[in-house]
C-alpha positions as CSV (number, residue, x, y, z in Angstrom):
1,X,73.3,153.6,126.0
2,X,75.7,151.9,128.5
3,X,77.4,148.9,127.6
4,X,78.1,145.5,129.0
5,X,82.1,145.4,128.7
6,X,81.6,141.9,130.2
7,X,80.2,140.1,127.5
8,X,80.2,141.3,123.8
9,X,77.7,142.5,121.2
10,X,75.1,139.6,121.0
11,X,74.4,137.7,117.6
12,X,70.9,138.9,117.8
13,X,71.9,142.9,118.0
14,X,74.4,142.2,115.1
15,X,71.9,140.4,112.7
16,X,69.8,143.5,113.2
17,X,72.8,145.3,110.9
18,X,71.8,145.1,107.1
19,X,75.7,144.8,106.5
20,X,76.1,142.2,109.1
21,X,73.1,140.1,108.1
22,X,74.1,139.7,105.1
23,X,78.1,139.2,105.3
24,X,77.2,136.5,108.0
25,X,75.4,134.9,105.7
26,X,77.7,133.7,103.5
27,X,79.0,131.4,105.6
28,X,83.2,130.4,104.7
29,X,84.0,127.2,102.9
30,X,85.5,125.1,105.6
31,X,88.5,123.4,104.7
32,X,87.7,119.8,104.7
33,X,90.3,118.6,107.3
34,X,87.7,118.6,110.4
35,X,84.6,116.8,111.0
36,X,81.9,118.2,111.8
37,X,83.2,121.8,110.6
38,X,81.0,124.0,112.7
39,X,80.6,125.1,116.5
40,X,77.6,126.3,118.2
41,X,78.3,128.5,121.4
42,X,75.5,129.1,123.1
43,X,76.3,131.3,126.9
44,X,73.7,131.7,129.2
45,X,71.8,134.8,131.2
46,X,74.2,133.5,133.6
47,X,77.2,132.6,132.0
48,X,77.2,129.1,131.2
49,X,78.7,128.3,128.2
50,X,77.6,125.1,126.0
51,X,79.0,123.7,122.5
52,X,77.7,121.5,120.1
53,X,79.1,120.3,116.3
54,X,77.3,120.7,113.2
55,X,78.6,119.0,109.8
56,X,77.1,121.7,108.0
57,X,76.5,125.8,108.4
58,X,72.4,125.1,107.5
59,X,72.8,122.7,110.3
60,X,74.3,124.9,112.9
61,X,72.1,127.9,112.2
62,X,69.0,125.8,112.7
63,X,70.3,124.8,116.0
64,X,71.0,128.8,116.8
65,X,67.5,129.8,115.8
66,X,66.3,126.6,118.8
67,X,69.0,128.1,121.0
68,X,67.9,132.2,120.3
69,X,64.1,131.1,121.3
70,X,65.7,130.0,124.5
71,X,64.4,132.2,127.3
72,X,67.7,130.9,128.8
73,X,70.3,132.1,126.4
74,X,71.7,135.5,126.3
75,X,73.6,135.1,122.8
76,X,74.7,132.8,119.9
77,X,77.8,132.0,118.0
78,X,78.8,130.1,114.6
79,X,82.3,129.3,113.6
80,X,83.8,127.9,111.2
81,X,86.5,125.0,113.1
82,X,89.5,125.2,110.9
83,X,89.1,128.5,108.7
84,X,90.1,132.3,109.8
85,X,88.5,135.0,107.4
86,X,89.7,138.6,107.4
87,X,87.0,141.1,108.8
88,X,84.8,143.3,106.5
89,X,85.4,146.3,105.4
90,X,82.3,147.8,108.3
91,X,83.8,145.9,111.2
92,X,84.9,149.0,112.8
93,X,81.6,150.4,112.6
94,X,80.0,147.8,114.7
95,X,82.3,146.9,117.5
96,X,82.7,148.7,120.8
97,X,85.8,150.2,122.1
98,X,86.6,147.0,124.2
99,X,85.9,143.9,121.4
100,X,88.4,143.0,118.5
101,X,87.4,141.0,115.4
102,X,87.1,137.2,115.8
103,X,88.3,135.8,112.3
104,X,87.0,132.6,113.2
105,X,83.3,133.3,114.9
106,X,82.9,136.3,111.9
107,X,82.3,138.8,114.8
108,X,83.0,141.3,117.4
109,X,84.5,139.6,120.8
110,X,86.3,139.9,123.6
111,X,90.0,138.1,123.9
112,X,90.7,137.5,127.2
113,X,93.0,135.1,129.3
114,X,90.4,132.3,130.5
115,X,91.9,129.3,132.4
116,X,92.6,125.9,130.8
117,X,89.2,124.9,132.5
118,X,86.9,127.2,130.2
119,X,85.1,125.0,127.8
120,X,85.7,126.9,124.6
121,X,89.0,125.7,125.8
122,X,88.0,121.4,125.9
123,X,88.7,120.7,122.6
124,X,91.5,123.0,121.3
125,X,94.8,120.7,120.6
126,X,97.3,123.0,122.7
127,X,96.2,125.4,125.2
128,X,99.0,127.4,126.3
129,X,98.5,129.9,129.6
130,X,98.2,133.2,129.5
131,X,96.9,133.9,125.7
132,X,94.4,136.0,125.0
133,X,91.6,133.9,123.6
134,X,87.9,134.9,121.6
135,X,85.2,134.7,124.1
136,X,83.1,132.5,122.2
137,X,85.6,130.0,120.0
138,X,88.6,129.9,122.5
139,X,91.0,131.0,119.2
140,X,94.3,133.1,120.4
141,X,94.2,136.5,120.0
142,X,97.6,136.5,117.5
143,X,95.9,133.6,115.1
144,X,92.5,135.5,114.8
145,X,94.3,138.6,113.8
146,X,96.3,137.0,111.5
147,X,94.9,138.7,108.5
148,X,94.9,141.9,109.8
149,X,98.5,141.6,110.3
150,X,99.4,140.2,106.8
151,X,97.2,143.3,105.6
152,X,98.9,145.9,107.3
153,X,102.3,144.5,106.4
154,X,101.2,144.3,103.2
């Protein structure tokens, strides 16, 4: 099969995992310091990316099931705003050579250095060029592999 090293494993292609389906759905406890305390990415055929809150993860998987029956949308993403979770234990065995683990979106992505312009970007408190950032979230590369590093220094 040849890959797409643009644009990472979609939502829908993950869910079809056993392993997957059911880790993502136990969704984090949020800490309760932001309001609402879930993102909804949703990125075009074409590349247009769109965000919404939801208070609650019920809430923002009902508006990714509107989104995935969206001719228009290529792929889905729910994070968790302010909580990073280390990656399961099968992570490896579902990413492709090019994506890392997003500790925030619970997935495979791709970091890259997007300008201050991108819109995962709007919201984000400091945005500081050149960082590596989660395609879908806009989280730096160093703070979603924060628990990978505290594990391997372990």
């Amino acid at each position: 099969m040849m890959y797409d090293m643009m644009t990472p494993t979609t939502l829908s292609d993950l869910l079809s995992n056993e392993d997957y389906r059911t880790y993502f759905k136990r969704s984090p406890r949020p800490f309760a310091s932001s309001t609402p305390q879930y993102g909804v990415v949703a990125i075009s055929h074409d590349g247009r990316y769109g965000k919404v809150l939801r208070p609650t993860f019920r809430e923002a998987w009902d508006k990714a099931k509107l989104l995935f029956a969206d001719d228009r949308i290529r792929d889905v993403s729910i994070f968790t705003r302010n909580r990073i979770v280390p990656p399961p234990i099968f992570a490896a065995d579902i990413m492709r050579p090019a994506e890392d683990w997003c500790g925030r979106c619970r997935r495979p992505s791709l970091f890259r250095i997007y300008a201050k312009s991108h819109p995962a970007l709007r919201d984000l408190p400091i945005v500081v060029a050149g960082v590596r950032r989660c395609y879908y979230c806009g989280i730096s590369y160093d703070c979603a592999m924060q628990h990978i590093k505290e594990k391997v220094s372990a």
